[in-house]
Every structure is written in C-alpha cells, then in structure tokens.
C-alpha positions, 0 to 999 in steps of 0.5 A: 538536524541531529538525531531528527534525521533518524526519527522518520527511519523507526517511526513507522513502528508506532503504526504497528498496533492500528495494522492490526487493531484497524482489521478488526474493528474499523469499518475497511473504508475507515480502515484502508483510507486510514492505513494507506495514508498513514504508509505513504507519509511514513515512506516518504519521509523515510526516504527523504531522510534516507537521502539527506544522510545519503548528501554527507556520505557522498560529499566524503567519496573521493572524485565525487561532482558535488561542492567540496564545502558539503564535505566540510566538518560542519557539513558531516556535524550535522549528521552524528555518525557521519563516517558510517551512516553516511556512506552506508545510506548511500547503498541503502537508497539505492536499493529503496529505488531499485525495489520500488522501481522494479514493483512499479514496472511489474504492475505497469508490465502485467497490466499492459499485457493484460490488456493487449490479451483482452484486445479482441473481445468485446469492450464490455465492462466484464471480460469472460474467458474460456479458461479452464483456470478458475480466477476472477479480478478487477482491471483498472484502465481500459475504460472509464472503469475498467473491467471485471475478468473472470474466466469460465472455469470459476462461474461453473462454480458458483451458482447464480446468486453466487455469481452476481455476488462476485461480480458486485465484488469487483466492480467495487474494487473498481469503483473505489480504485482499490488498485491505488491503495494496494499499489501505494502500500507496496510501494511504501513497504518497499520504502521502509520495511518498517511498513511491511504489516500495513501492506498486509492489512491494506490487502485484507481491508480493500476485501474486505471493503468489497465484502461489504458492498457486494453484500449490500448490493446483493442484499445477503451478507450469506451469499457474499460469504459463500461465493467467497468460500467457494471460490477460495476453494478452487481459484488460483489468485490475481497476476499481480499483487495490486490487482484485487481478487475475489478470493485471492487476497486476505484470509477468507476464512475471517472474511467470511467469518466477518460477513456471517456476522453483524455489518460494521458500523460507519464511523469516520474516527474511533473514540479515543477511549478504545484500544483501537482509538488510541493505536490510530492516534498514536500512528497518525501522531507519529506521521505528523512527527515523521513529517516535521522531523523529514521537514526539519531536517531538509530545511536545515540541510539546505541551509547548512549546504547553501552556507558552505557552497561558495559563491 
C-alpha cells in the first residue's frame, strides 16, 4: 500500500486550475457536471484512505475491540508512518463526519421548516409572501418540482419583463436540480478542504447555468442582466447555501458581465490544446488515480487485515 494511501489526501490540488479556468470558458452545464463530479470522487477517496490509515492508529489503542493481529508490525508497515498518521487520522475522521454530518442536517433542518411555513398557501408552483424582505429562491421537494419562493418586497422591484426573468431563473434551478450539485460540492469540501475552490465555482456555475436558460427562455440575455443587477441591489440571499438564489450566489457583476456579452458555446469536452482543455484533463487524470490509488490501497488493506486476523 505505501505512500498510495496519501495520494487521494493532496490529489484534489490538481482540480485547482479547472476551478477557475471552468468559470470562464466552459458552458456552466459543462462546467458544474464537470466539477461536481470531479469533487464527489476526490472526497470519497479522501475519506476512504482517511479511514484505512484510521484502521492501523486504532488497532495501537490500548483496549481497542478490534483483532490484536491488526496491531502487528506487519499490519502498521503497511502504513509509513504509522505511530503518527496512524493515530492523528483518527480525530481527522472524526471531524470529516462531524462537518458533513452537521452540513447535512442544516439543509435537511431549513428545508423542512421551510415547508412547514409554506403549508398554508396554496400548493402552487410559485409561493409569494407578503415579506417586506427582498429575496427569491428555489425549494426542491414539496411537489413533483418544487416551488419558486420569492416575497413581495423584491417583485415591486422589478419590473415585468424583470419578473418573468426571475421566475425563468428559478424554475431552472429547479428543473436541473441545482440543489444536488450545490449540496454535493459542500459536502465534498467538508471532506477534504483541499476541494473548497470547486465549492465555489460550483455556486457560481449553477447561476450561471440559470443565467443562461432564463435568457433563452425570455428571450433577452439584457433583461436577465438587469433583473440580476436590480435584485443584487436590494436582496438578502437564500436560507441556506445549497439553496439556489436569484442574486444571492456567485459574483453578479461577472454574471452580468457574462450575460451582456455572447452566449456560451455547447460543447460537451474542451480541446485539449487549450488552457482549459488541459486543466480539466489534468483534474479528471487526477480523479481516476485518486480512484485507483483508494482502490488499491482498500484492496490490499483487507488483505493484509484477513491475513493477520486468526481464524
């Protein structure tokens, strides 16, 4: 097993220059499938190495329920630098758990008191609530698609061709499940902090892929701009970070720097003679050896584990 074990732990580093390059010239669709994928690998294997390592420090605790064979010297050679890493992944696990467990249970919590308050209006696919608050999000659940929620406060702001451009944002958010990759992301950065630049551009591409379906839905890539800048002026944000907003998340000024300017092209994979082309095979080189690495070394671990656990 070796240093293999490590690798997955530094190998989201080499998904730092797509984090960027992805914003700027990737379609956002391209882009969020791109890095959220990228980030869910990258954190799984991270915290399955994390609890291989984790194995050897426990097997050294005295009074520990595990085999004593998975305390034996040729258990811990298979980890360089077991009297350390062993017992230090031990707290490090821990608190990966704890982080994403409690980033969990926030969404779950404000999604279902969200709905509780919105049980006594009508079931319709927009909620509007006679808040003096200005703010607009996208509910996932509560419906076969959940439901648009904005308050009184930021329509009086807009004016009509600004509001069906709000509403064509968030029904986008809802209709690709933005919720998913925001959440997913977070949970990954928890996982490895390593991973914390691909949270970020994730919450800016998911707007951006709004963005760019509310314009083609209204038909004015300007409109979408200036709802977008109107709104940023006045709202407050969503409740949580992987609800989407309509001005809450990402910069707004390059969102509608981005909008005022041509459409992005479609393209499923950049050229690999491009800067960009080059970053997002570098980071989906180093999910696949992030995957073999964590495989390898799971696979070796159980095998050393059966051979020294007595029969």
């Amino acid at each position: 097993m070796g240093v293999f074990v490590f690798l997955p732990l530094v190998l989201p580093l080499t998904a730092w220059p797509i984090a960027r390059l992805a914003e700027q010239h990737l379609h956002p669709r391209t882009a969020t499938r791109l890095l959220t994928g990228v980030a869910a690998v990258m954190a799984a294997c991270s915290t399955l190495c994390l609890a291989l390592v984790m194995v050897v420090g426990t097997a050294q605790l005295p009074g520990n329920p595990l085999p004593d064979g998975w305390s034996d010297p040729e258990v811990r050679a298979a980890v360089p630098y077991d009297e350390v890493v062993g017992k230090a992944a031990i707290p490090a696990l821990f608190a990966v758990l704890v982080a994403c467990g409690r980033t969990w249970w926030r969404h779950a919590r404000v999604r279902r008191r969200i709905h509780r308050a919105l049980a006594g209006l009508r079931d319709t696919e927009v909620a509007v609530l006679p808040d003096s608050a200005p703010y607009a999000y996208a509910l996932p659940g509560g419906g076969r698609r959940g439901r648009v929620v904005v308050t009184t406060a930021l329509l009086d702001c807009l004016e009509p061709a600004e509001r069906r451009a709000l509403f064509a944002h968030e029904r986008a958010h809802l209709a690709a499940r933005h919720h998913r990759f925001l959440l997913t992301v977070r949970l990954a950065a928890q996982a490895n902090p390593f991973l914390r630049p691909l949270r970020t551009a994730v919450a800016y591409t998911t707007e951006r892929w709004a963005d760019e379906d509310a314009a083609q839905t209204v038909g004015s890539r300007r409109t979408v701009a200036r709802a977008i800048g109107r709104a940023a002026l006045v709202s407050r944000g969503t409740p949580v970070a992987t609800l989407a907003g309509f001005a809450a998340a990402g910069p707004v000024p390059r969102r509608v720097a981005a909008l005022l300017g041509p459409a992005p092209a479609v393209r499923t994979w950049p050229s690999l003679f491009t800067a960009v082309g080059v970053a997002a095979w570098g980071a989906a080189t180093g999910a696949v050896v992030s995957a073999m690495s964590s495989a390898n070394s799971a696979v070796t671990m159980v095998l050393i584990l059966y051979a020294a656990t007595p029969l």
